[in-house]
N, CA, C and O atoms as a DFTB+ gen file, in Angstrom:
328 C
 N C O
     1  1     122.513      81.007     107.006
     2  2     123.200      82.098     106.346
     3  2     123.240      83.295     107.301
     4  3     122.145      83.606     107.770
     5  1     124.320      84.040     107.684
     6  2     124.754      85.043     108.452
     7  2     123.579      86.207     107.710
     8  3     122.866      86.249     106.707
     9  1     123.863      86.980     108.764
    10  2     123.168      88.122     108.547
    11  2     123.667      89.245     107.509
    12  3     122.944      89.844     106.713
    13  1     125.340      89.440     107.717
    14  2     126.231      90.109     106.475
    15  2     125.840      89.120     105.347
    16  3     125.260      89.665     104.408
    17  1     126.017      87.901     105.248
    18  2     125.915      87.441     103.895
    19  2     124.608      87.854     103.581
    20  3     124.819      88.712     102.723
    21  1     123.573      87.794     103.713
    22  2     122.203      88.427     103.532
    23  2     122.146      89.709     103.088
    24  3     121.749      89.937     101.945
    25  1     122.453      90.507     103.758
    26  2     122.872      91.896     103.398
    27  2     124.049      92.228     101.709
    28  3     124.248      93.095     100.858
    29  1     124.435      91.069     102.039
    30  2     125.632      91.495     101.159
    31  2     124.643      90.817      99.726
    32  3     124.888      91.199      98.582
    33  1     123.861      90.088      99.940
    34  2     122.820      89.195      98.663
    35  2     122.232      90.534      98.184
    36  3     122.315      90.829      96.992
    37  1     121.461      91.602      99.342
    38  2     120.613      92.169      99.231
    39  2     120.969      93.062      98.345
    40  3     120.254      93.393      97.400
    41  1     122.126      93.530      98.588
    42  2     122.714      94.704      97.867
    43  2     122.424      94.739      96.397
    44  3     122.084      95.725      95.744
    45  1     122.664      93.163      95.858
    46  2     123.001      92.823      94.401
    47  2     121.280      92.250      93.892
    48  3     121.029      91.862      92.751
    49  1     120.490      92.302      94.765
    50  2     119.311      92.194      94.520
    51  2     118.468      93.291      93.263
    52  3     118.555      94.518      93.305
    53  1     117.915      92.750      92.521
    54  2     116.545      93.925      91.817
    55  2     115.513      93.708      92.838
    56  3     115.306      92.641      93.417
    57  1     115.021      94.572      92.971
    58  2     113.638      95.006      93.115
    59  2     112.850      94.439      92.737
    60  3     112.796      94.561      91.513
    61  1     111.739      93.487      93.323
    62  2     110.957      92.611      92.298
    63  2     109.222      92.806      92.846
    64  3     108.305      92.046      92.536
    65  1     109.108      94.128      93.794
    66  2     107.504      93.965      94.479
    67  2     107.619      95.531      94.960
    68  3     108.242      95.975      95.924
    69  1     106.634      96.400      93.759
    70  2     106.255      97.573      94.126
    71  2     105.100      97.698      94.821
    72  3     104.133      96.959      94.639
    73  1     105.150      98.947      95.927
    74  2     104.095      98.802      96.673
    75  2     103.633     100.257      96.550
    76  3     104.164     101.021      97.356
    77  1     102.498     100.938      95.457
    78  2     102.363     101.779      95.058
    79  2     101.046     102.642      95.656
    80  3     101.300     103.106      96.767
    81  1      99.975     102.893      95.267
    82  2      99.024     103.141      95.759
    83  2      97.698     102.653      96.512
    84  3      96.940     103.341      97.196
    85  1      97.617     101.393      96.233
    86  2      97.096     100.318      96.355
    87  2      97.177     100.109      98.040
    88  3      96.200      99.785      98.714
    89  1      98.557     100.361      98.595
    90  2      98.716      99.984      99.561
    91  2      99.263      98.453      99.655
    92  3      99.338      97.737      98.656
    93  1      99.670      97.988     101.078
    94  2     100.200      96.754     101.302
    95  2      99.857      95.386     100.498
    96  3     100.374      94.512      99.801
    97  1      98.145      95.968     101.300
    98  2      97.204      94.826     100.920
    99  2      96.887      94.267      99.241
   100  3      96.148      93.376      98.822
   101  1      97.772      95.196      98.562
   102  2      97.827      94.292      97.184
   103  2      98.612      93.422      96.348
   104  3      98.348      92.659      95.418
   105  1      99.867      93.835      97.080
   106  2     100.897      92.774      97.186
   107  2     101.451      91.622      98.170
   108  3     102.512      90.998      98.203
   109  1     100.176      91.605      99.030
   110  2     101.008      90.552     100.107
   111  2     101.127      89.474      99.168
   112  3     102.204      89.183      98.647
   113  1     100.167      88.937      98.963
   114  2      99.947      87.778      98.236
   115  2     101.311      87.826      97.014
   116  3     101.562      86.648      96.757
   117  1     102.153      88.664      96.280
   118  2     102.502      88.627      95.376
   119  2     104.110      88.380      96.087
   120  3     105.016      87.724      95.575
   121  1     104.148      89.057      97.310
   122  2     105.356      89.268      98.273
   123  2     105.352      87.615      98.757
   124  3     106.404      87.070      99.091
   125  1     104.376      87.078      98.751
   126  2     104.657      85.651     100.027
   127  2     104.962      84.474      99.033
   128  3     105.668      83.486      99.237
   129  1     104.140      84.879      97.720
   130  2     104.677      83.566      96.639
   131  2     106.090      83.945      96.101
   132  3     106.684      82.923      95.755
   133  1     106.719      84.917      95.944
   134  2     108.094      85.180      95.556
   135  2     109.076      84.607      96.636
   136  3     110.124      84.020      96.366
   137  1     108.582      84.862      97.927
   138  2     109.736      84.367      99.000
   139  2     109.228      82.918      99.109
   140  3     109.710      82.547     100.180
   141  1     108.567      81.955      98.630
   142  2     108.206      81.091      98.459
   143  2     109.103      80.408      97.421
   144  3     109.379      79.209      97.445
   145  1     109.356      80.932      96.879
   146  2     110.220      80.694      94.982
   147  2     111.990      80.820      95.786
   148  3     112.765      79.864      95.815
   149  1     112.324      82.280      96.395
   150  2     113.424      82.324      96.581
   151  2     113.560      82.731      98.335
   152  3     112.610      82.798      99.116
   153  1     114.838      82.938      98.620
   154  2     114.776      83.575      99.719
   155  2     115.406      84.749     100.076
   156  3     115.976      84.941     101.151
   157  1     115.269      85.747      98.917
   158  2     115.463      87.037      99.305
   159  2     114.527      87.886      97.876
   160  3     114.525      87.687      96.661
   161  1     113.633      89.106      98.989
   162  2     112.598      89.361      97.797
   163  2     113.063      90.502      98.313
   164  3     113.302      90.576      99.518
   165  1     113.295      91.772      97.296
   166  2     113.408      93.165      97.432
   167  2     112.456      93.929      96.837
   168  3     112.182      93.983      95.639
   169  1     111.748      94.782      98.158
   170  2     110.499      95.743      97.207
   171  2     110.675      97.105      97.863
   172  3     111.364      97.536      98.788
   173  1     109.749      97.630      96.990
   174  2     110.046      99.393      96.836
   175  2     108.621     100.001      97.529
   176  3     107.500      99.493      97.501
   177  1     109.054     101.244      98.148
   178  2     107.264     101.845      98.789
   179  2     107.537     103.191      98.321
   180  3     108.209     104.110      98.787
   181  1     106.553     103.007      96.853
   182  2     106.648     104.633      96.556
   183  2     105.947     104.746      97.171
   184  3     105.228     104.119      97.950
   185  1     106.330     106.609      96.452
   186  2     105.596     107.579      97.436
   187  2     104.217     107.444      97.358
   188  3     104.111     108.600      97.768
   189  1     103.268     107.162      97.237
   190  2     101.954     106.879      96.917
   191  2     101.210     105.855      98.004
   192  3     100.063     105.877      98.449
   193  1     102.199     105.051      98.223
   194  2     101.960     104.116      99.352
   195  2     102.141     104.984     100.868
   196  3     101.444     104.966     101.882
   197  1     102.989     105.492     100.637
   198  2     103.586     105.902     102.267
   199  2     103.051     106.515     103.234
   200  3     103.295     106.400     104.435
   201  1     101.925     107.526     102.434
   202  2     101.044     108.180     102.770
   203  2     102.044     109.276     104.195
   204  3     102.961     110.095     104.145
   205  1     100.951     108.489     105.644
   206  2     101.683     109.490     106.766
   207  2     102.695     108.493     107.322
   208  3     103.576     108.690     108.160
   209  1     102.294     107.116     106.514
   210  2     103.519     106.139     107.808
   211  2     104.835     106.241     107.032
   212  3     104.987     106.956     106.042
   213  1     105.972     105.287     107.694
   214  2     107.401     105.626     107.434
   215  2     107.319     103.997     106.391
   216  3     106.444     103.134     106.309
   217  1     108.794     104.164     105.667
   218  2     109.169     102.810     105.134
   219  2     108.795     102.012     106.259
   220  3     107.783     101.320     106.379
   221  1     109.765     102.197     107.100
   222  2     110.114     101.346     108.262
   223  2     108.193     100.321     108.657
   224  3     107.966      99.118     108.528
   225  1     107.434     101.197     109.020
   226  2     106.251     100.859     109.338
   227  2     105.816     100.184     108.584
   228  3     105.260      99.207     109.084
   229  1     105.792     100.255     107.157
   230  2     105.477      99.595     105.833
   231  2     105.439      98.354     106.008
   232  3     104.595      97.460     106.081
   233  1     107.135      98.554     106.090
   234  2     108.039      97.362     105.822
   235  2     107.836      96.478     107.284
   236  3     107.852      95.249     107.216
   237  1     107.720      96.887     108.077
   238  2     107.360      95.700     109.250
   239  2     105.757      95.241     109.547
   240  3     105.511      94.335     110.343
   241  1     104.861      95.856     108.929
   242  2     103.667      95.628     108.745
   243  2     103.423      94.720     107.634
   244  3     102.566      93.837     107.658
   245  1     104.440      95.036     106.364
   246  2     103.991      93.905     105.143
   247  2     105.262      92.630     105.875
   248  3     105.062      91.575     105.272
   249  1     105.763      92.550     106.327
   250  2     106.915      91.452     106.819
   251  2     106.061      90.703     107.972
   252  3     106.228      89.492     108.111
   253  1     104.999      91.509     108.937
   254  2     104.325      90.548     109.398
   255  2     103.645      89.723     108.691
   256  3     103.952      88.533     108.760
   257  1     102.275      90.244     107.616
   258  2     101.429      89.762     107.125
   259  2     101.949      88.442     106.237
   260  3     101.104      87.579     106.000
   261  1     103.137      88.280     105.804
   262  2     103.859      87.560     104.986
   263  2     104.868      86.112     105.679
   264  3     105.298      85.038     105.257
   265  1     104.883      86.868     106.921
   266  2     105.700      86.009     108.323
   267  2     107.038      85.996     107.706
   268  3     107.464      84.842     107.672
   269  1     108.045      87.051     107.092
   270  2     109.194      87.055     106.791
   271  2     109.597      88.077     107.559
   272  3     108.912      88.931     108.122
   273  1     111.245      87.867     107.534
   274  2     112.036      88.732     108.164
   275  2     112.519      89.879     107.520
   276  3     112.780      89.621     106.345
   277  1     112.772      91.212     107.870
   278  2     113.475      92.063     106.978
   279  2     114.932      91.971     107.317
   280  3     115.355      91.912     108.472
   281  1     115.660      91.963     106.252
   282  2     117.172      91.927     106.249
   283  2     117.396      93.542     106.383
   284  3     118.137      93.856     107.315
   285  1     117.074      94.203     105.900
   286  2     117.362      95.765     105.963
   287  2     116.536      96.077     105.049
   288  3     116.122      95.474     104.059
   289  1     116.171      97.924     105.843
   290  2     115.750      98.724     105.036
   291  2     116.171     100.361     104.774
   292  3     116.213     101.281     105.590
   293  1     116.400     100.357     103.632
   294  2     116.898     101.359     103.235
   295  2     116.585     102.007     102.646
   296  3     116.186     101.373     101.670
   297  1     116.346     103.665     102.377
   298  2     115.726     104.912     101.618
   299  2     114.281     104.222     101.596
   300  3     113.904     103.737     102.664
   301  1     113.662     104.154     100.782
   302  2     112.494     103.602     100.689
   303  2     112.430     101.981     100.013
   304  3     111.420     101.456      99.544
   305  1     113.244     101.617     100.071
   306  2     113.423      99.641      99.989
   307  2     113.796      99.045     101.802
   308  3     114.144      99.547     102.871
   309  1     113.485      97.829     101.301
   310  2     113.086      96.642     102.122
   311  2     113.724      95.397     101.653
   312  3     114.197      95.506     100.522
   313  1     113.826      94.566     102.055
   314  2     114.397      93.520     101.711
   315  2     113.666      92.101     103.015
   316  3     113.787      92.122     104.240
   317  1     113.077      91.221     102.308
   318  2     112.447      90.410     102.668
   319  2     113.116      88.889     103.355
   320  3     112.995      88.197     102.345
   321  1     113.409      88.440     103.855
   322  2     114.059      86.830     104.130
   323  2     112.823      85.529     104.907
   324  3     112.101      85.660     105.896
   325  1     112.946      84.689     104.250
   326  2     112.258      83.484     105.223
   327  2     112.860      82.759     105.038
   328  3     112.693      81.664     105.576
């Protein structure tokens, strides 16, 4: 699957993995069985999570721990692929 078609999935995606105060480390596990189920998982980094780092950092730090790819990230969403 192309990279636009991905993007274009992502768009029409919900949100299905908040990453709130807790930090990363409480959803990996919840992030790796969803992309397990499908192959596009969209999650959110409130503000609570973000602390001093950026989405961006978040989002490529929880995309390692998980070994998925990010399709894009945007405002404070992410979008997951394996």
């Amino acid at each position: 699957m192309s990279e636009q078609d991905l993007r274009k999935r992502a768009h029409d995606a919900d949100v299905t993995v908040w990453v709130g105060k807790a930090g990363i480390e409480s959803v990996v596990d919840e992030l790796d069985d969803q992309l397990t189920e499908r192959d596009l998982v969209k999650a959110k980094f409130l503000r609570a999570a973000r602390g001093s780092a950026t989405t961006e950092e978040l989002a490529e730090e929880l995309a390692d721990r998980v070994n998925a790819d990010i399709v894009e990230t945007r405002g404070h969403t992410a979008v997951y692929h394996r």
